[in-house]
LOSEVEX-885861 format. One line per 8 residues: their letters; for each residue z, x, y negated of C-alpha. Coordinates in nm, 3 decimals, m for minus. Example, Ala and Ser with C-alpha at 12.3 -4.5 7.8 and 13.67 -1.06 7.14 Angstrom:
<pts>
AS) 0.780 1.230 0.450 | 0.714 1.367 0.106
</pts>
This chain:
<pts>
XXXXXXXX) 0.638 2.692 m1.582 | 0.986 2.554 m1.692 | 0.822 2.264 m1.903 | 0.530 2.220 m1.674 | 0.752 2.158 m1.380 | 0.968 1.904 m1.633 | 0.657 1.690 m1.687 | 0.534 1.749 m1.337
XXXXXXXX) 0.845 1.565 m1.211 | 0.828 1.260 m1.438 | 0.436 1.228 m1.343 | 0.489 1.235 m1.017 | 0.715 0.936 m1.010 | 0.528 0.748 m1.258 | 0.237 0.824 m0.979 | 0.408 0.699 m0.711
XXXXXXXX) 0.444 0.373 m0.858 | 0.078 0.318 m0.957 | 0.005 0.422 m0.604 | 0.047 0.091 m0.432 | m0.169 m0.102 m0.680 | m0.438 0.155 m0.622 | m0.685 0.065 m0.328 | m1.043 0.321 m0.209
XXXXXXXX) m1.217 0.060 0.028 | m1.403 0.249 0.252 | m1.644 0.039 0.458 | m1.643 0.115 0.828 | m1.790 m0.086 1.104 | m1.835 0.012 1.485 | m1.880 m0.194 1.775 | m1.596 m0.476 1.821
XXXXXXXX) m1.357 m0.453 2.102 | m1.459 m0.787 2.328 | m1.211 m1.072 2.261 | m1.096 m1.267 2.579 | m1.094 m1.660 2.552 | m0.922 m1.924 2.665 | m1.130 m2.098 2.957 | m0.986 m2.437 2.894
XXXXXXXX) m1.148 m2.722 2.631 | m0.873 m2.619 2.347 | m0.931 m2.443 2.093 | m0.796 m2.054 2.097 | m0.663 m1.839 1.867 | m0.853 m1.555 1.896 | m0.674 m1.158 1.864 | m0.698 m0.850 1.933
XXXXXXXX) m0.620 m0.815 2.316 | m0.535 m1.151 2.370 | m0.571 m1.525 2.346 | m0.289 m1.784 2.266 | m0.430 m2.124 2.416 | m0.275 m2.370 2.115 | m0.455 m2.697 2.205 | m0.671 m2.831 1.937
XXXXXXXX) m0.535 m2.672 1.663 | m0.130 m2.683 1.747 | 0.108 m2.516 1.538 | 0.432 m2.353 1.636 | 0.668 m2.422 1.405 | 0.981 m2.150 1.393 | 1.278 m2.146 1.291 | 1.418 m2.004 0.954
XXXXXXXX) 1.457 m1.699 0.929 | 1.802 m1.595 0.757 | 1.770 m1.197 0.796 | 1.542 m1.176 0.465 | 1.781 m1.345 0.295 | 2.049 m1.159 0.412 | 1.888 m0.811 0.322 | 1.808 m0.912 m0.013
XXXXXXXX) 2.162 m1.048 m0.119 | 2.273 m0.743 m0.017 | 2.027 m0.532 m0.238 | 2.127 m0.809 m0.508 | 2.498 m0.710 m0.467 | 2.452 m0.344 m0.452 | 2.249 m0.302 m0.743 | 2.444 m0.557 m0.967
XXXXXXXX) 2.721 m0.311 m0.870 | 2.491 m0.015 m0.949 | 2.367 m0.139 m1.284 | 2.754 m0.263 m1.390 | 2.837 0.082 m1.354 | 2.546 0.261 m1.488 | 2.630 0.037 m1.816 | 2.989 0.085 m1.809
XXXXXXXX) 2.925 0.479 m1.820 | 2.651 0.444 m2.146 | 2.896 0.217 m2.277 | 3.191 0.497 m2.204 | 2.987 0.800 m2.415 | 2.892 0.626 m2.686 | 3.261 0.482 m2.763 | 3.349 0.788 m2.696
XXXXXXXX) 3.143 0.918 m2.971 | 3.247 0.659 m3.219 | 3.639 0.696 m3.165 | 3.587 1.091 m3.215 | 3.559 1.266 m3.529 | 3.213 1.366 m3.542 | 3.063 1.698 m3.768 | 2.698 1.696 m3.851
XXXXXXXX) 2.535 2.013 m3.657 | 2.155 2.134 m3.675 | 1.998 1.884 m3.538 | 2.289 1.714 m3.383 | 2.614 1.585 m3.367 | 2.929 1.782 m3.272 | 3.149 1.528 m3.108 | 3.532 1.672 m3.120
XXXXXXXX) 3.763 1.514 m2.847 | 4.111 1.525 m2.706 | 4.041 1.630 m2.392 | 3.979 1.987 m2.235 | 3.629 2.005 m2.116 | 3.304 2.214 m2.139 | 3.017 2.129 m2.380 | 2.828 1.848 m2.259
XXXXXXXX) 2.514 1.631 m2.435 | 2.401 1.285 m2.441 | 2.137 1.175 m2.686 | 2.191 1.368 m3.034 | 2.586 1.449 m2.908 | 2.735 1.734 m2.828 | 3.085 1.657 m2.721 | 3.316 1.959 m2.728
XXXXXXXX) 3.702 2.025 m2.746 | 3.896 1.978 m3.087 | 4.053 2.267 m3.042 | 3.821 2.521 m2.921 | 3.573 2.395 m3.219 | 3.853 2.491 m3.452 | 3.971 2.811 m3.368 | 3.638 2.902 m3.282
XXXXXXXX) 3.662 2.961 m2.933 | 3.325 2.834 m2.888 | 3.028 3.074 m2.797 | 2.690 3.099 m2.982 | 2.549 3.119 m2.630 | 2.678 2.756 m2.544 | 2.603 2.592 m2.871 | 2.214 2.702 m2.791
XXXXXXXX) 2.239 2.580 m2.454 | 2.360 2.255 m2.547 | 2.133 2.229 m2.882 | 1.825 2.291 m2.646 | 1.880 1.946 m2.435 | 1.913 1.755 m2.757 | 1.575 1.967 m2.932 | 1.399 1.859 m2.570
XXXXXXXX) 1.534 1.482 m2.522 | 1.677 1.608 m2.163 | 1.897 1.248 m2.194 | 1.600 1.044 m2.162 | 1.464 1.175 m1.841 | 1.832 1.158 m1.702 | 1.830 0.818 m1.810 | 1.524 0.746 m1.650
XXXXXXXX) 1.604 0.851 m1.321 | 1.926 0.690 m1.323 | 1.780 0.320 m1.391 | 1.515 0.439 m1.074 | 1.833 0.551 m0.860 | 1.985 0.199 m0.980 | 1.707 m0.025 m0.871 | 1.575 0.137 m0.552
XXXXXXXX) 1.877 0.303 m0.466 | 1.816 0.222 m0.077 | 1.556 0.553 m0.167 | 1.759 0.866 m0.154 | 1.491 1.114 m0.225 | 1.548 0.963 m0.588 | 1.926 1.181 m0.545 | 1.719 1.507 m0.495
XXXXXXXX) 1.465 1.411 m0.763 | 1.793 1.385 m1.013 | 1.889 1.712 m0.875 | 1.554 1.885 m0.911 | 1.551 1.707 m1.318 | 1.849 1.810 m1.398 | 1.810 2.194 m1.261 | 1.500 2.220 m1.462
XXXXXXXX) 1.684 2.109 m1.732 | 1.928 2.411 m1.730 | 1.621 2.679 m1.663 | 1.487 2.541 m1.999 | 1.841 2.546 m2.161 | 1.903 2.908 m2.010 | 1.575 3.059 m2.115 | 1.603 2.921 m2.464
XXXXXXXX) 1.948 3.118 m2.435 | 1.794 3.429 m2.278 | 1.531 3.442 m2.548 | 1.717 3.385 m2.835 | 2.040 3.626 m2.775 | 1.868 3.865 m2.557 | 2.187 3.934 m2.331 | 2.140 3.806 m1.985
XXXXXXXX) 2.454 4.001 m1.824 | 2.663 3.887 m2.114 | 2.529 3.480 m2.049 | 2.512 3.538 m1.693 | 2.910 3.672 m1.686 | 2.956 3.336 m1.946 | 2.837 3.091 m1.716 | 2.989 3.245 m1.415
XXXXXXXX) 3.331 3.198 m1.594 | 3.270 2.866 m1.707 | 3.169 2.747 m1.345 | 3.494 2.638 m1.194 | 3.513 2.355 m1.481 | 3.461 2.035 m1.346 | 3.251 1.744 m1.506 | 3.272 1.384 m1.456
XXXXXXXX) 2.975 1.290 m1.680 | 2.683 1.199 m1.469 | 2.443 1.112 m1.784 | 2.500 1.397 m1.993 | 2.353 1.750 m1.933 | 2.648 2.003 m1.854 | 2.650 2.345 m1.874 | 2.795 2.409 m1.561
XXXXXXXX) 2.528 2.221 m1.389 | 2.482 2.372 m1.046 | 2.539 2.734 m1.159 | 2.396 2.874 m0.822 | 2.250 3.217 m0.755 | 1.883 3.056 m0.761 | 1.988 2.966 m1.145 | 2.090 3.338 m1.238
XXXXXXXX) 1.830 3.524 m1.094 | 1.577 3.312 m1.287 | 1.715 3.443 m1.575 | 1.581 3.769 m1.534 | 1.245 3.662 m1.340 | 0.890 3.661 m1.473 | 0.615 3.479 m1.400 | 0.254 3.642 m1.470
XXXXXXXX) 0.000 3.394 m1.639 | m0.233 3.377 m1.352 | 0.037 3.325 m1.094 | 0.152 3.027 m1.332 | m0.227 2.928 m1.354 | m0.250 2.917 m0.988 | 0.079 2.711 m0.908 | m0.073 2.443 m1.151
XXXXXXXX) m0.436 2.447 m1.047 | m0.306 2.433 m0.688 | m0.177 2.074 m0.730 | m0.469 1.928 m0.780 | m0.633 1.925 m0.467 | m0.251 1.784 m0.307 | m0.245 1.482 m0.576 | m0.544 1.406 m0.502
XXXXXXXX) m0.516 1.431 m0.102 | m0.212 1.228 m0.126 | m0.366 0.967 m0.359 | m0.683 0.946 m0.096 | m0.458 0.945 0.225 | m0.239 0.669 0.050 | m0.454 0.469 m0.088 | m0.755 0.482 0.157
XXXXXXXX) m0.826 0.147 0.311 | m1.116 0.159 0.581 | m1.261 m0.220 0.568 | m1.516 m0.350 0.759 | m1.854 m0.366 0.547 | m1.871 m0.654 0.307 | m1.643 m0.914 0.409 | m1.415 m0.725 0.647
XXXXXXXX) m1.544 m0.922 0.901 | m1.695 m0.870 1.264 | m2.043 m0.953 1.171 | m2.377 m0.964 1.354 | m2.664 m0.808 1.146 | m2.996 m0.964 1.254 | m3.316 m0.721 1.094 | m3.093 m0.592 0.840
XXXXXXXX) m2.982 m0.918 0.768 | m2.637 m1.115 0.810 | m2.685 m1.407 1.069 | m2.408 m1.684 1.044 | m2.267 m1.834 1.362 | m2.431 m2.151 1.300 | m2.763 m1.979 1.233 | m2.727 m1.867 1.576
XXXXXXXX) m2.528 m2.190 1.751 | m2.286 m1.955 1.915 | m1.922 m2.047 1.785 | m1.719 m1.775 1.937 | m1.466 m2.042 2.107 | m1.739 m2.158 2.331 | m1.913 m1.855 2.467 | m1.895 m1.787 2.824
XXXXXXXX) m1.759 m1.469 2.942 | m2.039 m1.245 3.123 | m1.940 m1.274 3.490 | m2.081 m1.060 3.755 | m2.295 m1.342 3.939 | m2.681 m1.380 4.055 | m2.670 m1.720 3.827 | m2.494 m1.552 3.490
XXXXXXXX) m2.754 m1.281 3.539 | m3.055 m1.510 3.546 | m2.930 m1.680 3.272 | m2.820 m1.396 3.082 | m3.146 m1.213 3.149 | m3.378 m1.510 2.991 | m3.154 m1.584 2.728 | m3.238 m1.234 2.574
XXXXXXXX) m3.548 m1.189 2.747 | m3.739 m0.984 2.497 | m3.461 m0.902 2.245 | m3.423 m0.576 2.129 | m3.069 m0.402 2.085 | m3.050 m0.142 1.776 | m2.761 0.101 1.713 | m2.758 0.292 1.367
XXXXXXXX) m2.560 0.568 1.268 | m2.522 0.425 0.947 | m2.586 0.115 0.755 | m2.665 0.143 0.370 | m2.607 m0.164 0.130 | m2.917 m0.244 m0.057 | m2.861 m0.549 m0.296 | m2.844 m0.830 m0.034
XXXXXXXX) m2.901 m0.655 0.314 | m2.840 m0.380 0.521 | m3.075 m0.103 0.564 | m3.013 0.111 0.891 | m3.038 0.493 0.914 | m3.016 0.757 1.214 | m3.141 0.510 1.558 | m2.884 0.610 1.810
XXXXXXXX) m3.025 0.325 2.062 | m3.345 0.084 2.053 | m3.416 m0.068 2.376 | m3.512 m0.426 2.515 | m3.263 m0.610 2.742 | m3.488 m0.537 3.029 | m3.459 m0.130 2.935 | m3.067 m0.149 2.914
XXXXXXXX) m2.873 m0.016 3.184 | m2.585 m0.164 3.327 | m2.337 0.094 3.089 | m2.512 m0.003 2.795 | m2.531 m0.394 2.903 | m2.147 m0.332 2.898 | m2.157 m0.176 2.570 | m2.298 m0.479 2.412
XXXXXXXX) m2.085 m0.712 2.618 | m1.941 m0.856 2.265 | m2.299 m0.949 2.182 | m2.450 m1.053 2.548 | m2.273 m1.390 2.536 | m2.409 m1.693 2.674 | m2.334 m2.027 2.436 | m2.261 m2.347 2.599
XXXXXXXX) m2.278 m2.697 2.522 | m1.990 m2.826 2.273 | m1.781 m3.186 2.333 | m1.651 m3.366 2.085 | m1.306 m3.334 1.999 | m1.132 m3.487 1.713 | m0.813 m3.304 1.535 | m0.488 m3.560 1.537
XXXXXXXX) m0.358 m3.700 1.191 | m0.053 m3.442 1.193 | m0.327 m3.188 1.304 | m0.575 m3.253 1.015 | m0.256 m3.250 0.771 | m0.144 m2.931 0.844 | m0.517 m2.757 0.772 | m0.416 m2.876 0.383
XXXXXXXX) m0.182 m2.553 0.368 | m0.376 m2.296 0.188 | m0.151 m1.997 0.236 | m0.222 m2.035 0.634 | m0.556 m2.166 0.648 | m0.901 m2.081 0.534 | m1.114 m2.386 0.549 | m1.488 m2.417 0.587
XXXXXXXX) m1.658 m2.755 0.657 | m1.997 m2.764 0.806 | m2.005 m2.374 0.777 | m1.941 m2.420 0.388 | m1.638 m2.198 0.247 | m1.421 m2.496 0.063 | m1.084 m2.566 m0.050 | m0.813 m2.707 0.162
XXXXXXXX) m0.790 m3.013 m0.054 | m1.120 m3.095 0.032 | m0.990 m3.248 0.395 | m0.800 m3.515 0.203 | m1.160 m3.675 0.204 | m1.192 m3.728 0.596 | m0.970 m3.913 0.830 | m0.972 m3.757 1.163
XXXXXXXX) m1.256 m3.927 1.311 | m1.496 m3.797 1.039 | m1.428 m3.482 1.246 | m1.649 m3.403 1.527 | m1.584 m3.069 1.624 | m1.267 m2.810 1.507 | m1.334 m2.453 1.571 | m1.060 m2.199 1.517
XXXXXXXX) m0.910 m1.843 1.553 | m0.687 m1.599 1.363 | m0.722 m1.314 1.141 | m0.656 m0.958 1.198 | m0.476 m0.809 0.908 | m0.699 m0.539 0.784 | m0.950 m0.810 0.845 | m0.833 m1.051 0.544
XXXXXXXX) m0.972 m1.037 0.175 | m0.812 m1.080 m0.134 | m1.081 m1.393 m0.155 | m0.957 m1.520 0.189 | m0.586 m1.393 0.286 | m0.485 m1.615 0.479 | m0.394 m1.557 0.902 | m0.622 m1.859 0.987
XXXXXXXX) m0.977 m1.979 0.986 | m1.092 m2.267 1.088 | m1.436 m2.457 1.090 | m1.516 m2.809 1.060 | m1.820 m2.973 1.186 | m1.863 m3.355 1.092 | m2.057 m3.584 1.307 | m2.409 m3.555 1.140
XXXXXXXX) m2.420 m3.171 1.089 | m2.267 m3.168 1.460 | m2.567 m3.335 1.592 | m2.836 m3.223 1.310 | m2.797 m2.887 1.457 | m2.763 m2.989 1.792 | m2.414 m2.865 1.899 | m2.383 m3.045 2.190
XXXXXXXX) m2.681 m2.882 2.333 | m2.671 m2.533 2.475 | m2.976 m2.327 2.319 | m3.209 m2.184 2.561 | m3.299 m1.903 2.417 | m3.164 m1.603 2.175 | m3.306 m1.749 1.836 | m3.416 m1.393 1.687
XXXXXXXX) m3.628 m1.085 1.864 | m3.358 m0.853 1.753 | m2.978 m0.758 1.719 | m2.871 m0.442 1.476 | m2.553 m0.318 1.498 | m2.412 0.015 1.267 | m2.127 0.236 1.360 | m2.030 0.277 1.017
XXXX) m2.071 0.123 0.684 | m2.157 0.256 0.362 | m2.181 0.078 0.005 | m2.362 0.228 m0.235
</pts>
């Protein structure tokens, strides 16, 4: 259990770094919360809950921002400190070892020095006292102890967890992960002892003695390493093979919780985006001439009724349990809903309120020079131009007036891609597709005899 636990330790925090480069997208979509929009002729920046009227396309330039900075010159600092002193200490033991008269033992090196101290090891070393090594005064119990961290390598996973505790030392669960190390350590060192003298009162009575002996060597194993009660009773404790079989087997299921609950990402299906799937089929805003920017609001009048109720005259509303990926489309399973709009009710209506939208007529608007300059930055901006996805270079080939129409809004966080991170999107319409597809005009009628909507996504 003593060596399991050892490597158990080491792959745990090897884990925890792969953990953030590991990402389960799980594809969930449900109906979209409604978004409110600004009433005036700019364009809005769409979130959440609320709408942030910027003009045609105005951005707020802020102020720098000196707190980052701050916080990492002071991580900087600190750990320049931190690694200074972690190779001021290496640098310590092994000159240490070199100035010493050194004596070839088993499968290390006896290291004799000056000063009075226990047995302690780093690397292949053993340093001891001079003068205990020469009268003997040193126990057979103590030279296994010590020979069992060099046998093991116990220096290199000391090591390792220092240079951890030296770069993220803002993290102190690293401290009790040294602790927890370093204890295991001393249950393999003791049961090496145990098993090879076969006198745990006489060991137990050794190390009790040895206890009040002080060490100042953080990298080395010492043999008076947190000589607690915990320590002596595992001496004499046994662990049946099933028990020990158990305890391992049991940490599967936890890893892999862990790994699932930090790793999960729930995504809306395919793009992350709020979509609207038309007979199992995405339908593209300008499929449908509804940018979002320009939809009314549902108000409740006799006139937005009528026009509501012949805009969708005929249309039928779907609502799967769940949608299944299938190549190129969507194939809906489970019908929770499938009426008309004439068989909604007025809850339901409400329901669908994100989809029961009535487009109006666009005007033409041109973006300013400063405007049309600042869409070039690609790490705010995701760019499409007559509903094609494109670079942000591609702007340096139209002036301003080439523009007809700028459509805008931002993007939710778990909403952006790794293909499109950025916090805006905005559309371009030039003057031909503008009028080709007849934005100025306010369609009549919902172009399709159905909408489909799933509450959850799932790829196969």
């Amino acid at each position: 259990m003593h060596t399991f636990n050892r490597f158990y330790l080491l792959f745990s925090l090897l884990l925890s770094f792969t953990i953030p480069f590991i990402t389960i997208e799980i594809a969930v979509e449900s109906l979209p919360k409604p978004l409110l929009l600004s009433q005036s002729d700019s364009i809005p920046v769409l979130t959440q809950d609320k709408s942030i009227d910027v003009g045609a396309a105005t951005v707020q330039k802020s102020g720098k921002n000196y707190i980052p900075i701050i916080l990492w010159s002071l991580y900087a600092l600190t750990t320049l400190f931190l690694v200074i002193r972690f190779g001021k200490n290496i640098y310590d033991l092994i000159l240490k070892a070199k100035k010493s008269q050194k004596v070839a033992f088993n499968c290390s090196t006896l290291v004799l020095s000056k000063e009075e101290q226990l047995p302690h090891t780093f690397l292949q070393y053993i340093f001891i006292n001079e003068d205990d090594f020469n009268s003997q005064n040193i126990q057979q119990e103590l030279y296994t102890h010590e020979l069992t961290h060099v046998r093991q390598k116990h220096t290199y996973d000391v090591l390792f967890i220092e240079i951890l505790k030296t770069l993220f030392w803002f993290n102190p669960i690293l401290v009790f992960y040294k602790k927890a190390i370093q204890l295991n350590h001393e249950f393999l060192a003791d049961e090496n002892v145990v098993e090879s003298h076969k006198n745990v009162s006489f060991y137990q009575n050794l190390l009790v003695e040895k206890a009040s002996w002080n060490s100042n060597f953080y990298l080395a194993s010492n043999l008076n390493f947190s000589v607690t009660k915990k320590r002596l009773i595992m001496m004499t404790k046994t662990t049946s093979k099933s028990r020990a079989f158990l305890k391992k087997i049991a940490l599967v299921p936890v890893l892999a919780g862990l790994v699932f609950a930090s790793c999960i990402e729930k995504t809306a299906a395919k793009d992350k985006e709020q979509e609207v799937w038309i007979n199992g089929e995405r339908v593209k805003e300008s499929e449908m001439n509804q940018p979002i920017s320009n939809w009314k609001k549902k108000q409740p009048n006799e006139k937005n009724q009528t026009n509501e109720a012949a805009y969708f005259a005929g249309v039928r509303f779907i609502i799967y349990k769940t949608g299944t990926w299938t190549k190129d489309r969507l194939q809906g399973k489970d019908i929770i809903l499938d009426k008309t709009y004439e068989e909604l009710t007025a809850k339901e209506k409400d329901r669908f309120k994100p989809y029961l939208r009535i487009p109006k007529s666009h005007v033409k608007k041109s973006p300013t020079a400063a405007e049309l300059e600042d869409y070039k930055d690609s790490k705010k901006y995701a760019i499409w131009i007559d509903d094609v996805n494109v670079k942000n270079t591609e702007l340096n080939k139209y002036s301003p007036s080439d523009i007809a129409y700028v459509l805008g809004s931002s993007v939710m966080k778990n909403a952006r891609t790794q293909k499109h991170p950025q916090p805006f999107q905005f559309h371009f319409y030039t003057h031909n597709y503008f009028d080709k597809k007849q934005m100025g005009k306010a369609p009549e009628k919902y172009p399709l005899d159905k909408v489909e909507i799933f509450d959850k996504i799932i790829k196969n």
